[in-house]
C-alpha positions in Angstrom: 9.9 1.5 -21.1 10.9 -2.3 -20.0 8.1 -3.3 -17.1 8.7 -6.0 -15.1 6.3 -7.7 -12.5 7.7 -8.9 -9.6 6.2 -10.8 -6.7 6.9 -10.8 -3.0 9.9 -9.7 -0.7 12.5 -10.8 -3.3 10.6 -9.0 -5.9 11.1 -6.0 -4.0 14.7 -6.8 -2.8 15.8 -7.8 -6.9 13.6 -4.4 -8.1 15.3 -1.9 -10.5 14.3 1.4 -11.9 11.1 3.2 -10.9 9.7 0.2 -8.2 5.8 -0.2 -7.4 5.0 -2.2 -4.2 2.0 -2.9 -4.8 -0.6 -3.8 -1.7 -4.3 -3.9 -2.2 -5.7 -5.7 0.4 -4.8 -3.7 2.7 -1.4 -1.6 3.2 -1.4 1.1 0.6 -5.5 1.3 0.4 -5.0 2.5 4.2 -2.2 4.9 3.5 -4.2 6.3 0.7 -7.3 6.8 3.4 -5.2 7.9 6.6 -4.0 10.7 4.2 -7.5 11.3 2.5 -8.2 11.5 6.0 -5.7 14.4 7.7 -2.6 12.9 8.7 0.1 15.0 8.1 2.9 12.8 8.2 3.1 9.0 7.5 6.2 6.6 8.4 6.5 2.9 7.0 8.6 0.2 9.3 9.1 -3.2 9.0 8.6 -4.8 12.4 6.3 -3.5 15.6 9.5 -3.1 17.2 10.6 -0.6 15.2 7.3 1.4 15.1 7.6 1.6 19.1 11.2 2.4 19.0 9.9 5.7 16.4 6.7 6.0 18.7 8.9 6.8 21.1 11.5 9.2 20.0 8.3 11.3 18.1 6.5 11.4 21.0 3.3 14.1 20.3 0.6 13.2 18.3 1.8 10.2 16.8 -0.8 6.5 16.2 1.0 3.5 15.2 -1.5 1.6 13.1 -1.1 -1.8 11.1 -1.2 -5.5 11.2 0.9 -8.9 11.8 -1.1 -11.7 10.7 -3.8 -9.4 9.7 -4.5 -8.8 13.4 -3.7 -5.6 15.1 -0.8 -6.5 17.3 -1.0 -5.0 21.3 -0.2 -1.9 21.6 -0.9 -0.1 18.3 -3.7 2.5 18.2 -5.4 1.2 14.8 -5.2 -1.7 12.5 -4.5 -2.1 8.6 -8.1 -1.4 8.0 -9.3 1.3 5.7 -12.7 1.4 7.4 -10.9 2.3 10.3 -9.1 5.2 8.9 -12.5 6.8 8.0 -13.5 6.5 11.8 -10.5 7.4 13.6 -9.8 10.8 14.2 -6.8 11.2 12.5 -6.1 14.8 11.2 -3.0 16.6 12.2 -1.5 13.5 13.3 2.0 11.3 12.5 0.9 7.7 11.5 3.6 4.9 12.0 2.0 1.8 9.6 3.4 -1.3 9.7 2.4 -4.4 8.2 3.0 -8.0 7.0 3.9 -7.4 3.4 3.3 -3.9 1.6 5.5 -2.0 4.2 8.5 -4.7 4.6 8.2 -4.5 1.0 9.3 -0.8 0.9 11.5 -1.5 3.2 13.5 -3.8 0.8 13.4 -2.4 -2.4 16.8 -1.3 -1.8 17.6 -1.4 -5.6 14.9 1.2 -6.3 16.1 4.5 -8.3 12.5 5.8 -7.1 9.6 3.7 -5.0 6.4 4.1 -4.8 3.3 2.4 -3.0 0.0 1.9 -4.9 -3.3 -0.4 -4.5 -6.3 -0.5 -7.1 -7.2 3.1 -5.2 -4.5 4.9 -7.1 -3.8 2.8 -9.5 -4.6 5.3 -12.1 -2.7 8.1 -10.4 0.5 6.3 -10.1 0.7 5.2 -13.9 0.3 9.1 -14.3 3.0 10.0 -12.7 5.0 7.2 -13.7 4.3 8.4 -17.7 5.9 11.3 -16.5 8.9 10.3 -15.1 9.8 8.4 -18.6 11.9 6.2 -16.5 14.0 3.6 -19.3 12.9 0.8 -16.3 9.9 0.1 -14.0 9.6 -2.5 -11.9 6.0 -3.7 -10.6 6.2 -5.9 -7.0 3.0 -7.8 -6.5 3.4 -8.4 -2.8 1.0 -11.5 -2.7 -0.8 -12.7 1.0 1.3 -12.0 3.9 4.4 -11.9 1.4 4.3 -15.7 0.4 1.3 -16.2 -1.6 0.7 -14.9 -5.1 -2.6 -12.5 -4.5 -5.2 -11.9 -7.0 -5.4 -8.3 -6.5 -1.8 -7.0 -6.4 -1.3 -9.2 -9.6 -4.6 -7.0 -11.1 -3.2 -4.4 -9.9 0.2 -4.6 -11.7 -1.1 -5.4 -15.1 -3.6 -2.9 -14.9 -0.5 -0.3 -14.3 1.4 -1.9 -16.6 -1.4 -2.0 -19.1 -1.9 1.8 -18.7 1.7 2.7 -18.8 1.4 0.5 -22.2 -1.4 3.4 -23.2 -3.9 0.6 -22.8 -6.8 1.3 -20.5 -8.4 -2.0 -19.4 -12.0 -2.7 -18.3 -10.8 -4.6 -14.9 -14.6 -4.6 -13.3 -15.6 -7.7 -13.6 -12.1 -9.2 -12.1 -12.6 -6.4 -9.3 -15.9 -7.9 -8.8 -14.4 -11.6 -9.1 -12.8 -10.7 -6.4 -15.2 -11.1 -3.7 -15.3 -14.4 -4.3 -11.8 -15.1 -4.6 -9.1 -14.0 -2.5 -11.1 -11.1 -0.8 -13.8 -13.8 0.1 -12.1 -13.5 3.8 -13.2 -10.1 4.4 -17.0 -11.6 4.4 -16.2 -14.8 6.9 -17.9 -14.3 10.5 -14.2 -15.5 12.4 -12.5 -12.0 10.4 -15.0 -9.2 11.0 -13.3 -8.0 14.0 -10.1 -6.9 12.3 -10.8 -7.5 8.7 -14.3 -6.2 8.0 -16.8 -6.3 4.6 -16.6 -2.5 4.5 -12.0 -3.3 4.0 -13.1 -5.1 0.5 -15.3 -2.5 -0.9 -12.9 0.7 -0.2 -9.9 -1.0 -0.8 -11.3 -2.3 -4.6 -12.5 1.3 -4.9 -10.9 1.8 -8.2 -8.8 5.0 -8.9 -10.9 7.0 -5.8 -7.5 9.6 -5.2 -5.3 10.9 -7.7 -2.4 11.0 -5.8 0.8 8.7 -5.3 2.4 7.5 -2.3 6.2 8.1 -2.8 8.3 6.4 -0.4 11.9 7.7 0.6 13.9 5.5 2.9 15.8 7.6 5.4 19.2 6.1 7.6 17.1 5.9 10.7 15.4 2.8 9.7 12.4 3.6 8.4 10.3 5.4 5.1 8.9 8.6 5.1 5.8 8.1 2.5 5.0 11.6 0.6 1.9 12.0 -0.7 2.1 13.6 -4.1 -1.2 14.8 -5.3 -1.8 14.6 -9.4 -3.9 17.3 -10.1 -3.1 19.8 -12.5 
């Protein structure tokens, strides 16, 4: 198995084989909650315009949640926040996420053969499945802060997958830990709370908390329909 690490939105667009966009802080970590949570569809865009456009057509039951800038941008129902997912009342609904780097990453991967989203919270469960695929090529895309600066955790991320698929299981505490201090030290400044609270850091470094895989399949109408594939057997 050849496993490459990628960074960023040219990562994803030059990604080959089985691709991970990897998103800790927060895309993926909130698609793996809104599911935990009861939503019973999810669709990944690259742009608030596009997740109006879809709002619109889907009419019932739909939330658009995500960020730009971290923020939660007018008009959508929720923001990229994990901690937000556990309070919003979400089961039974269609979520349209969008977001700075881990969706437009998705988007992109273009090159793909198979693509799938991941953060530190199924970390474990996607180097599962990916084991079982046997794919000859994997690609892992570390999609950094806001898509233009290498990030800590998406790079643990990817070596801790890459590690695993490698049949080496890594003690990555510590680093998880390190963490706080280092890029996830903005989830604990006063000037963030509002749309980036403590509560994001712990649940998103959560370390293999679902055993399922976000599988992303991008459709003609512009945007990815994520599947959530549950490991357990």
């Amino acid at each position: 198995m050849d496993i490459t690490i990628k960074e960023f939105i040219k990562g994803a667009q030059e990604a080959q084989g089985v691709t991970v966009i990897i998103d800790v802080f927060r895309a993926f970590s909130t698609a793996c909650y809104a599911f935990d949570g009861g939503i019973s569809r999810l669709m990944d865009v690259a742009t608030p315009a596009e997740a109006f456009a879809l709002k619109d057509k889907l009419k019932a039951n739909v939330i658009i949640a995500g960020e730009q800038d971290e923020k939660r941008p007018a008009g959508f129902d929720l923001g990229n926040s994990p901690t937000e997912m556990l309070t919003g009342s979400l089961a039974g609904k269609t979520m349209i996420h969008c977001t700075t780097a881990g969706t437009r990453g998705i988007m992109n991967a273009t090159k793909a053969s198979e693509i799938i989203g991941a953060g530190l919270v199924n970390a474990g469960a996607v180097a599962s499945y990916i084991s079982m695929l046997r794919p000859e090529k994997v690609t892992l895309v570390a999609m950094g802060y806001r898509a233009t600066e290498s990030a800590e955790e998406d790079l643990l991320c990817a070596r801790y997958i890459r590690d695993l698929l490698q049949g080496r299981e890594t003690e990555i505490t510590k680093e998880t830990e390190a963490l706080r201090t280092g890029s996830g030290s903005r989830f604990f400044k006063q000037e963030n709370l509002e749309f980036s609270p403590p509560t994001d850091f712990f649940l998103c470094t959560d370390l293999n908390r679902f055993n399922f895989v976000l599988k992303a399949v991008i459709t003609n109408a512009g945007y990815a329909e994520i599947l959530r594939l549950d490991m357990d057997h």
